[in-house]
MARGU-433229 format. One record per residue (C-alpha): residue in one letter; x, y, z. Coordinates in steps of 0.001 Angstrom, whole numbers, padded with zeros to 6 digits, always signed. Example, Ala and Ser with C-alpha at 12.3 -4.5 7.8 and 13.67 -1.06 7.14 Angstrom:
# MARGU-433229
A+012300-004500+007800/S+013670-001060+007140/
END
This chain:
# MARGU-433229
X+000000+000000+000000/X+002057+002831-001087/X+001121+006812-001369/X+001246+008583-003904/X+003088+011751-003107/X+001915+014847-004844/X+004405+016353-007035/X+004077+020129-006245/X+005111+022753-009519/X+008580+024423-009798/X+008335+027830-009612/X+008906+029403-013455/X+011613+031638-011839/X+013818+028569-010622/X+013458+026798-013793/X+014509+029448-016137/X+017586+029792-013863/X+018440+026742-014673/X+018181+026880-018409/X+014534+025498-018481/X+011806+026863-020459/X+008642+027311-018519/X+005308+027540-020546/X+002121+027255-019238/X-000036+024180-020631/X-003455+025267-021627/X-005597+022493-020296/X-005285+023306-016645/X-002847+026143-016039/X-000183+024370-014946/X+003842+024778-015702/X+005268+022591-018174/X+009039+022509-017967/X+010724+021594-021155/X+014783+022216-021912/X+016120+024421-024044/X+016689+022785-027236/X+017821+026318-029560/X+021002+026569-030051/X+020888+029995-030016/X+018936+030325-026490/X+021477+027598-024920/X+024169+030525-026353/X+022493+033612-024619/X+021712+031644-021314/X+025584+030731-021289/X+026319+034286-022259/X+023989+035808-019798/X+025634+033717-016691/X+029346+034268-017754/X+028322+038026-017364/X+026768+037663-013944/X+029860+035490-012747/X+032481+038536-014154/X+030706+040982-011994/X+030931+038719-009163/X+034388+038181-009471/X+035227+041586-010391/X+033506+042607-006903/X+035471+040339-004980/X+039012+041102-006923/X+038372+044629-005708/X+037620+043656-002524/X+040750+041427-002239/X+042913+044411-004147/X+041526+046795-001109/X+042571+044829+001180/X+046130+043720-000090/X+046983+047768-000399/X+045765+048163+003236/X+048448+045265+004161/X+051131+046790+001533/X+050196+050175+003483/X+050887+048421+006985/X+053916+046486+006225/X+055458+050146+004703/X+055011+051249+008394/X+056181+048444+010310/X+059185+048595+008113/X+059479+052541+008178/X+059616+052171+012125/X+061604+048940+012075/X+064442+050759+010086/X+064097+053350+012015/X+064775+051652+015541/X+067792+050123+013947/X+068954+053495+013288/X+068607+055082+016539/X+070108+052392+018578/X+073030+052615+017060/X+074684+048915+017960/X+077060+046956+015288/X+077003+049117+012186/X+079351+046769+010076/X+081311+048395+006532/X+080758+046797+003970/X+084291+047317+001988/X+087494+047299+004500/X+091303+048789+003531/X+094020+046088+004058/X+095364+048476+006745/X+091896+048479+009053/X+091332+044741+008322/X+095119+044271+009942/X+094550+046868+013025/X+091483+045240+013284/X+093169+041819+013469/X+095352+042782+015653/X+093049+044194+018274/X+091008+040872+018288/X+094570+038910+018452/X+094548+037326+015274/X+097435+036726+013528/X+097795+038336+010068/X+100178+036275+008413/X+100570+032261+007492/X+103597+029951+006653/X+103680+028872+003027/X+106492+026822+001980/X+108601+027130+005495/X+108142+031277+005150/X+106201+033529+006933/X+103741+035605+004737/X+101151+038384+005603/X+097987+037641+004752/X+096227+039405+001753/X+092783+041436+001870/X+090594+038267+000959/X+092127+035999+003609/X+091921+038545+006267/X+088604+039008+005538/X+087670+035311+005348/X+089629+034803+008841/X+087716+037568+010541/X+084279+036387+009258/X+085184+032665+010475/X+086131+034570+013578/X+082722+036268+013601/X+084182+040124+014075/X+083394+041572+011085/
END
């Protein structure tokens, strides 16, 4: 003993979202749903939701490029007053090109020796081995 369910009618507004043409039948006034079979409708329904989808997206692409310039704004700060406490602090300001003559007094201060034996002689060191034994020293 099964019951029948009544099958209740789609609302024309919801089918012809969906790409369904509604028409009424003329017997008793109710929706008949049949799919859209032009080629040329199919066309302008695909048309007509590709152009509500672009606004949609262009709405939220300027919402997201609103709020990527407020971060790009607030990172500019942070870094504006992070540059600016490294400034005022003072603390290791380190050159970035050295003379032979302050990479040797500066040697010499830390007591590092500035010359190497090569072939049973002594030899002072040159500017690029100075500065490589003063980095693997951590001083400069």
């Amino acid at each position: 003993m099964s019951r029948r369910r009544e099958i209740k009618p789609i609302p024309s507004g919801a089918l012809e979202g969906l790409g369904i043409k509604v028409e009424v039948s003329k017997q008793n006034n109710e929706p008949v749903s049949q799919p859209i079979t032009d080629i040329d409708e199919r066309i302008a329904f695909y048309n007509a939701n590709i152009r509500l989808s672009d606004e949609r997206i262009k709405e939220v692409d300027k919402g997201i490029y609103e709020s990527q310039k407020r971060i790009a704004e607030t990172e500019k700060k942070i870094a504006e007053m992070n540059a600016e406490a490294s400034t005022s602090s003072g603390g290791n300001k380190k050159k970035d090109t050295y003379t032979v003559k302050e990479l040797k007094t500066i040697a010499s201060r830390n007591n590092i020796k500035t010359t190497k034996k090569l072939n049973g002689k002594t030899v002072p060191l040159n500017k690029k081995g100075l500065v490589a034994k003063l980095k693997r020293n951590k001083i400069i």
